[in-house]
Each structure stands twice: as structure tokens, then as C-alpha cells.
N, C-alpha and C positions, 0 to 999 in steps of 0.2 A: 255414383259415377264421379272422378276426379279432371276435374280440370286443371288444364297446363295454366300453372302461374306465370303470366309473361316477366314478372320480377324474377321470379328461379331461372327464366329460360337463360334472359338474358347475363344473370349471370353464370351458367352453365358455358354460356360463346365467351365471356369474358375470360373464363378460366382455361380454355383451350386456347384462345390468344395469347393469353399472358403464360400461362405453366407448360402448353403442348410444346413450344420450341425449346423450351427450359429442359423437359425430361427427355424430350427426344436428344436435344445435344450431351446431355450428363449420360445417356446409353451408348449412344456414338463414343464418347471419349473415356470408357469406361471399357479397359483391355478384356474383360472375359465377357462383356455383352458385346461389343463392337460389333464382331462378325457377325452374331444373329440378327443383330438391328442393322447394318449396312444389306443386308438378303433382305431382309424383311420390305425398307425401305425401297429399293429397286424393286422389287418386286410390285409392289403399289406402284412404282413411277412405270412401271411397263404396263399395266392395266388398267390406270386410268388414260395414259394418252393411248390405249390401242381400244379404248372406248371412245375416248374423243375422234380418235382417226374414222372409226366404222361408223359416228353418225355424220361428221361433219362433214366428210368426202363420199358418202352414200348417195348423193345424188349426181356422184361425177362418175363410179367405175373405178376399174384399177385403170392407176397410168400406165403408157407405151411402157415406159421402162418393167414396169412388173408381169406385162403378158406378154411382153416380149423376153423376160429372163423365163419364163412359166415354159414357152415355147422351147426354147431353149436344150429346158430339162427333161422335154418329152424325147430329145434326141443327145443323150447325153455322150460328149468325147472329150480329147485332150484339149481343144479350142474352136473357136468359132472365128468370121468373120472380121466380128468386129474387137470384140474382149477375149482374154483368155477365158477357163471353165472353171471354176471357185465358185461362183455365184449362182451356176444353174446348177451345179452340184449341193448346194446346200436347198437350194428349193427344192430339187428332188427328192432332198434324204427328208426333209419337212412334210412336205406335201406326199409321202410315204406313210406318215405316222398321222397327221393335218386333213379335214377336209378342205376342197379348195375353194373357198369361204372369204370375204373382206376382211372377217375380224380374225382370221388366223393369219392372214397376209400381213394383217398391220400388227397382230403379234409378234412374230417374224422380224418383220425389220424394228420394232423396237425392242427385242432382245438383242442388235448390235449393238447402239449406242449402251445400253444396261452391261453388254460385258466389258466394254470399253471403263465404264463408270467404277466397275470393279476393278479392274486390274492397274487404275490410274491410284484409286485407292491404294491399296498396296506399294505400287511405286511411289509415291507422296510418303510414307509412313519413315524413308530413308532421309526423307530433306524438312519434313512441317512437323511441329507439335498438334496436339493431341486440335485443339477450337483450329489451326490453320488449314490441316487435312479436313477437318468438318466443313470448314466456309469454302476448303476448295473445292470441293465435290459438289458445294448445292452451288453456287454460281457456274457449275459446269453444267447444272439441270437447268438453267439458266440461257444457254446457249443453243440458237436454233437450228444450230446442225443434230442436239442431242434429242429434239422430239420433233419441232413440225418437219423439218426436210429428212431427218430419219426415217420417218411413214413412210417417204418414196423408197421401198425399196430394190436396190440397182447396184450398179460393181460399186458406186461409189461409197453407199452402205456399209457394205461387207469389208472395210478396207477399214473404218471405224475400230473395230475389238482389234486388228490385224494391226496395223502401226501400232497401239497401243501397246499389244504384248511384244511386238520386234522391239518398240525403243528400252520396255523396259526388263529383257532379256538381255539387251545389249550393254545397257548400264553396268546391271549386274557382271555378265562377263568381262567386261570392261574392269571394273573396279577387284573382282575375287579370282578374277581368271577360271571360272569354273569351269569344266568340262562339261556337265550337266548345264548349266545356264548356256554355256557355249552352244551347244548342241539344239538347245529349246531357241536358242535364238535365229540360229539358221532354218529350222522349219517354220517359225513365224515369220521371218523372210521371205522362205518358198512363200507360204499363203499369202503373201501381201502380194508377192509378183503376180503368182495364179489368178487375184482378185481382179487387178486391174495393171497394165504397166506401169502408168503412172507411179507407183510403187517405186523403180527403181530412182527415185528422187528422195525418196528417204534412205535407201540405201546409201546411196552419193552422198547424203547429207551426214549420216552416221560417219561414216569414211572420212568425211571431213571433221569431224568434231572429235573422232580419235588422233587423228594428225595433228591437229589444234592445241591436245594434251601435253602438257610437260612429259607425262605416264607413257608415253605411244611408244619408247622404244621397248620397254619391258612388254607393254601388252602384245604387240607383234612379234615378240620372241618367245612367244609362249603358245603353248598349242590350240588357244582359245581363239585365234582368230580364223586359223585356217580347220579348225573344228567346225566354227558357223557355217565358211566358204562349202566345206565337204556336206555338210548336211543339207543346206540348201540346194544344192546342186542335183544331188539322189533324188530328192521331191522334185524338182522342176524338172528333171531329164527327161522324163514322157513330152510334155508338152514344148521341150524345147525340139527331140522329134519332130513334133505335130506342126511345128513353125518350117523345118527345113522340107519339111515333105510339101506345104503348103507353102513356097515361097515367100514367109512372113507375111501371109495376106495379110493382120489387124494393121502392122504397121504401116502398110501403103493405105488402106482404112484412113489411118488417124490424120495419114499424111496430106491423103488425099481432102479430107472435112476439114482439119484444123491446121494445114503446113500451108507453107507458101504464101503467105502475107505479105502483104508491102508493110517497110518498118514502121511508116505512122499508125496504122492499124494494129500492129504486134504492142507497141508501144503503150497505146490505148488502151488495150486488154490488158497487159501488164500492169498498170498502175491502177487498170479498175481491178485487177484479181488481188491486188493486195491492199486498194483501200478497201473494197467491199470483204475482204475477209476478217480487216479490222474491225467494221462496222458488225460482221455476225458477233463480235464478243466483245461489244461494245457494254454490256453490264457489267461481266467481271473487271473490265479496264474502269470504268467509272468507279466502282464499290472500290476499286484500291483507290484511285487517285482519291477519291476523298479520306478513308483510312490514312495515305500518308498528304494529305494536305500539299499534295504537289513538290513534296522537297525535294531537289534538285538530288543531292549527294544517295537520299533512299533510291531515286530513279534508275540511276547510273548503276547500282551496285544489284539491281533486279534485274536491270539488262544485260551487264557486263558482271558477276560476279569475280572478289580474287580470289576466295574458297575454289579450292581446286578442284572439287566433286559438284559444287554447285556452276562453277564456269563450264563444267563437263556436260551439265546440264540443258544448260542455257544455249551452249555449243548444239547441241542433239534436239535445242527446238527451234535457234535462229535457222540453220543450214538448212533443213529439208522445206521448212517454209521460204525461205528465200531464193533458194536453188529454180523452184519453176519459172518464177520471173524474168532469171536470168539466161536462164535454159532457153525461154523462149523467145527472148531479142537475139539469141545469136542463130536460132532454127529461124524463125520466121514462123513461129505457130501462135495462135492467137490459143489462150487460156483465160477461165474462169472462176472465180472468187466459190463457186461450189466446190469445186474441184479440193480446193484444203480443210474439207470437213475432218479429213481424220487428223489433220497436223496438229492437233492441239490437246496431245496429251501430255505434255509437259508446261500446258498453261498455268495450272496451278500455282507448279511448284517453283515457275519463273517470276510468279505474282507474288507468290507468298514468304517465301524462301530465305528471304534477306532479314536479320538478325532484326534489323531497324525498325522492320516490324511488327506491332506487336497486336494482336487480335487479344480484346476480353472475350470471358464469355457470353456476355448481352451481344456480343459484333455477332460473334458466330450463331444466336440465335436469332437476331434479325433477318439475317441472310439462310437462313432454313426457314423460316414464314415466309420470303418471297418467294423460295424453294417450293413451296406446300403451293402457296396460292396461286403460281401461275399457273400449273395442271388444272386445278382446283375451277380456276375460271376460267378458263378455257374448255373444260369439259359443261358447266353450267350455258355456259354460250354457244355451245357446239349446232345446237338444234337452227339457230338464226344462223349459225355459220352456212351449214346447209340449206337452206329457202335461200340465201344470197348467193352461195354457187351454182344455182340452178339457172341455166343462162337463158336469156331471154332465145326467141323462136323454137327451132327444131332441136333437141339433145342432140348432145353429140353421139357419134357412133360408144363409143366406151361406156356413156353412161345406159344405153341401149344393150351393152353387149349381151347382160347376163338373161334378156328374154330375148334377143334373137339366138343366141346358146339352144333355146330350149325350142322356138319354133324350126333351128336348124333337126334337132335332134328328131323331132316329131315328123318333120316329112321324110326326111332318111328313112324313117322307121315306116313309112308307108313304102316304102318303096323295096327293104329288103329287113329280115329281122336280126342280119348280121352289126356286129356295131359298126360304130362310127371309126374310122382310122385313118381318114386324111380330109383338110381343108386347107384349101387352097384360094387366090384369087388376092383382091385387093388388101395389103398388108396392116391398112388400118385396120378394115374390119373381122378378119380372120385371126389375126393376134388374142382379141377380147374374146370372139367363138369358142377360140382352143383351150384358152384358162375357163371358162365357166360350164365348158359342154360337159357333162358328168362321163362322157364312158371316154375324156382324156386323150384325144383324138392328136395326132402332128399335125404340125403345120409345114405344107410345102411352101418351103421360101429359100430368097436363094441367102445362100450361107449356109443352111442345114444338110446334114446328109440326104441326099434323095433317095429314096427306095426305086427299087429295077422297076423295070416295065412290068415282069410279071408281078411284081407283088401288088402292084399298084391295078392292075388289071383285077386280080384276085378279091385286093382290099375295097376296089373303088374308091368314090370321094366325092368332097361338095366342092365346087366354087362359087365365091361370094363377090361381087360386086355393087356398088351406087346404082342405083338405075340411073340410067340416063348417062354413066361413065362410059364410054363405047368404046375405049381404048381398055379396058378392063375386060368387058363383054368379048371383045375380041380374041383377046389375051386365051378367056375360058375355052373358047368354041377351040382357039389352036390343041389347050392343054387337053380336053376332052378329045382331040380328034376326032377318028370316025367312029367312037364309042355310042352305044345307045346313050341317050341322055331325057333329063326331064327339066324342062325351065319353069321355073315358077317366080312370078314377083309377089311380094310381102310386104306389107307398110304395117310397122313397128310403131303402137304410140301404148302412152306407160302415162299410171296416174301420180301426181311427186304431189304430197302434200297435201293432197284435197284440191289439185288442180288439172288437169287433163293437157298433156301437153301436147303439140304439132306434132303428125306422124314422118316418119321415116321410111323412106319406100329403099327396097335390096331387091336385087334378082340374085337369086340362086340357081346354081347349074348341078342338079343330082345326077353322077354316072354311076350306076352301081357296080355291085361286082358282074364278075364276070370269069367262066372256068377259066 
């Protein structure tokens, strides 16, 4: 029998400390392996955090945001309510191929950030040497829009890969006049608008950073601009339809939630959306400012470049990030510092970029061992992460959802062997129902398409309420009408951890079908 020599172990972890970041960066900057080991690499960074994601938020459920885009995609059209349809179109084509699972969900949304990760790659490879594009990309793993707030995924997710390829579609057409790149830029347009409005603010900002160029009169005489204009246009024509036929409902939506502020308040949010956006990428800003030792003259020429592709650059990531701030002292709309997750795909190459500085290879292998270790301990810690979200008294409804799902599914089923095809009732608790109930049931809510009276008579349905919500109960008895119906209350309690937690009382309203 051989026992582990704790001498060899030890230095076994020595040698993956000191040589792993060494061979990992000599494959990265090694042109015929690069591509295999940048796949390889994302590839690991998407399945250890959608391992960390599936324990350490296992005891909270999916968020609003996610069973309510789930919802979404169970009725899918050119737009909703609130958002355009990008996002419940991609759950749907997922959740197609996906069971509808935590750990496929958090796979999902951390395959946005990972396409983003690749195609910043790529665009980086025009402006940084071989250790700068390396150190850019893992202080971009680095940044918590790229994995903890990535797990939530929402329009603002899917907007991550989608700026990405627009800015660096645009570059390109910008710089080659390409008809091809022209063309791929416009449809990465359409998708960013489809994603979320908010989109059109990096439009506005591209706009402005072509104008900005000594270049802009050539580039707008050239059929590369009004190539993007055309293509984008084709792609969002449906949904700009679905806007006029709907009287721009998201926009009086957005206007309605976030317009209309007194200026002190607009104000406020303004300067917290841009310091706190600072503050998410506050490692990559630290790792430079110490690399250049705060010298004034490097500062200036990272922010301001006079290289005329890199001020192009720097144009194309000052303006769209800047643009909402100002956008919304002149609207009266209060905005938030989450909201510019996707602006920072030309962080890199604004950090890195400047001649002045100069990365060894030890820099760029320091900054890939941070790269490594914060998944690393973060997935080791995930277990206490989870006992500490576990909120004191009653769970909340979401972390409940996925077994009242199934004691919804199991009365249904006592009551007719046809499936499940509509829940309705109180919007927290029906949201969670509809993502975990297995036979994939809609959600009646308003903003979705409503099925007629007869389908709905045909299909039946559950409504779910709080007990004790009476304004909810109500609500049901209206939406049931003079339908045969069956009430049942249920108290929901779930063991987390080897601990038994306070139940949760629901009245359900079973109407079944009916010819």
C-alpha cells in the first residue's frame, strides 16, 4: 500500500502555482495553440461558475428575472410588455434542447458572458500584443458582471455577447469598409436592440465615435454604413410592427418605472450609475494603475489616444458608456450602474493599448493565477455560501417554487389526466410554478397573449395565491367565474441542510376543463 508523501504533495501544488500560469500563458500566446486553449479555457470558466451558481443559489430558486423570461418563452412573439423578444427567444430555443434544471439555467446565462469573452478576444488581437490580450481577457474574468451577476440571467445578460460583436463588427467595418463585416454589424445591432432598448445607446455612441474620426467622411461614403443601417433594419422590422400595433407599450413601461424624476434624483442615479460601474471593474483599473505606477502622460494617452484606430477605439468605449448618464439628466430617468454590464468590451484594449505599456510575461501570468483562483475559491466556498442565503423564518416563495411545481402538478392530476396548460393568480408565486412545473404550463399574466375563452374553458387552469391574500383570492373566484372549481390550501415546508424550515401556506384554485 503507498502512502501520499506530504513532501511530494506539497510540492506537486508548488509546481502548479509556479509552472500552471507559465504553460497556460506560453499556449495562449502561442498562435497555433491559442485558439484551442482560449475554448478550452472558457470552457472550464463556464462550468465551474455554473457549478458554483447551482450550489450556492440552490437554496434561493431561480430569480424573478429568470421565471419570468421562462414565462415569457412559453408564449413566444415579436415583443412583450415590458422588453423586446431576444431573450425569451433564446430560453426557448435552450430550453428546447435543456431540461428546465438550475444547472442548465446557470449554464445558459454563463455562456453569455464566455461569448462575450471570445469575441473581445479577437477584437483585442488588432490593438494588444500577444501577454496584453492574455492579461486582458483574465482581468475581464475578473469582473462581476462576467460571472456573479452574469448567473442572473435577464435582457440585460443576453446584451453581454450582443454589444460585444456590434462594437467589434463596427470597428472592423469602420476601419476595411467591408461589406461582409458591414452587414454582420447590422444584424448584431438588430440583436442588441431585440435584447433590450437600452441598446440603442451604444448605437448612439458608435455614431458618435464615427463622427469623432478624422476617417468619417470616407467611411460614410462608402456603402459600409448604410449596408449596417439596411441589415438592421430587415431584422428588427417584425418587432418594430409589434411596437406600432402595440402603441410602444415597453416604452411607456420603462417610462412609466424609470421616467419622470425630479432632477436631484436623476442626478443621483447618474453619478451612482457611473461611479458604481467604475467600482465593478475596479480590479482591472487597480492592476493597470499599479503596472503603470500612475504616470500622468501613460494615463492620458489610455484615455485619450492620438493613434488614430486606437482613439477610434477609445471613441467606441468612452460614448456608449457615457451616453446613458447624460441621456438621463436630460429625460428625467433614474438609471443603474447594472445596466452597463455589457459596455465594457473595449475595456481591455483602452487599458492595455497604449505603447507605454509594457506587460512581461511573469505580469501576464500573475493576472491568470488570479484569473484561476477566484472561480477556484469561490466554487470551494459555495457550500457556506448557500447555508448563509438561506434566510432566516419562512423561504421565500422562489426558493419553494420547485415543490409547490410539483404539489401543483399532483392535485391537477387528481382532478383531470389532461395536462397542465395554464397558471394563473398571484405573479410572484406563478412565475416559479410555470418554470419548474414539468408539462410547461403558461402563465396567464398581463402582458402575455391571453388564450380565448374557449381554449381556456377546454384547457382549464390553476390559480395560485398567499393564503390569507384576499385581494388575490378574489381576483381567482372573478377569473374562475361561474366555472366548477376546487380550493385546496397547502403549506409547503422543505428540508435545506439538515434543517427543517417554517411552512408556507398557498390556496390553490383547480378549474378543470370543461367541453
Amino acid at each position: 500500500m503507498r502512502f501520499l508523501n506530504p513532501i511530494s504533495a506539497v510540492g506537486r501544488w508548488r509546481d502548479a502555482l509556479v509552472n500552471g500560469p507559465r504553460r497556460w500563458r506560453d499556449t495562449l500566446a502561442d498562435p497555433a495553440r491559442a485558439n484551442g486553449a482560449l475554448l478550452m479555457t472558457l470552457a472550464v470558466y463556464v462550468v465551474v461558475w455554473t457549478v458554483y451558481g447551482t450550489i450556492a443559489k440552490g437554496t434561493q430558486g431561480f430569480h424573478f428575472d429568470m421565471v419570468e423570461v421562462i414565462a415569457w418563452s412559453r408564449d413566444l412573439s415579436h415583443g412583450y410588455l415590458k422588453h423586446p423578444p431576444l431573450a425569451a427567444a433564446v430560453v426557448w430555443a435552450w430550453f428546447s434542447v435543456f431540461p428546465v434544471a438550475e444547472w442548465s439555467y446557470y449554464l445558459l446565462a454563463m455562456t453569455m458572458p464566455a461569448l462575450a469573452l471570445w469575441i473581445m478576444w479577437h477584437l483585442s488581437a488588432a490593438y494588444l500584443d500577444a501577454d496584453k490580450r492574455i492579461a486582458g481577457l483574465a482581468m475581464m474574468m475578473l469582473v462581476p458582471f462576467f460571472n456573479f451577476h452574469a448567473l442572473k440571467f435577464n435582457v440585460n445578460t443576453v446584451l453581454i455577447p450582443l454589444w460585444a460583436a456590434t462594437t467589434f463588427w463596427f470597428l472592423r467595418s469602420f476601419t476595411t469598409r467591408g461589406k461582409v463585416d458591414a452587414a454582420l454589424a447590422g444584424l448584431a445591432a438588430a440583436g442588441a436592440m431585440l435584447g433590450k432598448y437600452w441598446s440603442v445607446l451604444l448605437l448612439a455612441g458608435l455614431i458618435v465615435a464615427a463622427l469623432s474620426d478624422r476617417r468619417r467622411a470616407a467611411y460614410f461614403r462608402s456603402p459600409a454604413p448604410w449596408i449596417t443601417i439596411v441589415a438592421g433594419l430587415i431584422v428588427i422590422a417584425p418587432h418594430i410592427g409589434w411596437l406600432i400595433e402595440h402603441n410602444f407599450a415597453p416604452f411607456t413601461y420603462a417610462m412609466t418605472v424609470h421616467g419622470d424624476k425630479a432632477f436631484a434624483n436623476t442626478l443621483t442615479a447618474a453619478l451612482g450609475y457611473l461611479g458604481g460601474s467604475l467600482g465593478y471593474v475596479a480590479l482591472p483599473l487597480l492592476i493597470v494603475l499599479i503596472a503603470t505606477r500612475g504616470d500622468r502622460a501613460t494615463l492620458a494617452d489610455m484615455a485619450w489616444p492620438a493613434d488614430a484606430d486606437r482613439r477610434l477605439a477609445a471613441a467606441a468605449f468612452w460614448a456608449p458608456f457615457l451616453l446613458p448618464a447624460i441621456a438621463a439628466l436630460a429625460t428625467g430617468t433614474e438609471i443603474t450602474s447594472l445596466w452597463s454590464m455589457s459596455a465594457w468590451t473595449l475595456l481591455p484594449v483602452l487599458l492595455l493599448s497604449s505603447p507605454r505599456i509594457v506587460l512581461r510575461p511573469v505580469d501576464t501570468q500573475r493576472v491568470l493565477l488570479m484569473a484561476a483562483a477566484l472561480p477556484l475559491i469561490m466554487l470551494i466556498a459555495s457550500p457556506a455560501i448557500a447555508i448563509k442565503n438561506r434566510r432566516d423564518g419562512a423561504p421565500s416563495a422562489a426558493a419553494q417554487s420547485h415543490l409547490l411545481a410539483i404539489e401543483v402538478e399532483r392535485l391537477w392530476h387528481e382532478t383531470t389526466p389532461l395536462p397542465l396548460r395554464f397558471v394563473g393568480g398571484d405573479g410572484d408565486i406563478l412565475l416559479g410554478v410555470v418554470a419548474y412545473a414539468t408539462e410547461r404550463p403558461r402563465a396567464l399574466l398581463d402582458g402575455l397573449a391571453e388564450p380565448d375563452a374557449a381554449q381556456l374553458r377546454q384547457a382549464g387552469m390553476v390559480l395560485l395565491c398567499f393564503t390569507g391574500d384576499q385581494a388575490c383570492l378574489d381576483g381567482a373566484k372573478r377569473s374562475a367565474g361561474a366555472a366548477p372549481s376546487r380550493t385546496i390550501q397547502t403549506s409547503i415546508s422543505q428540508k435545506d441542510w439538515g434543517k427543517v424550515l417554517p411552512a408556507r401556506s398557498y390556496t390553490m384554485m383547480v378549474v378543470p376543463p370543461r367541453p
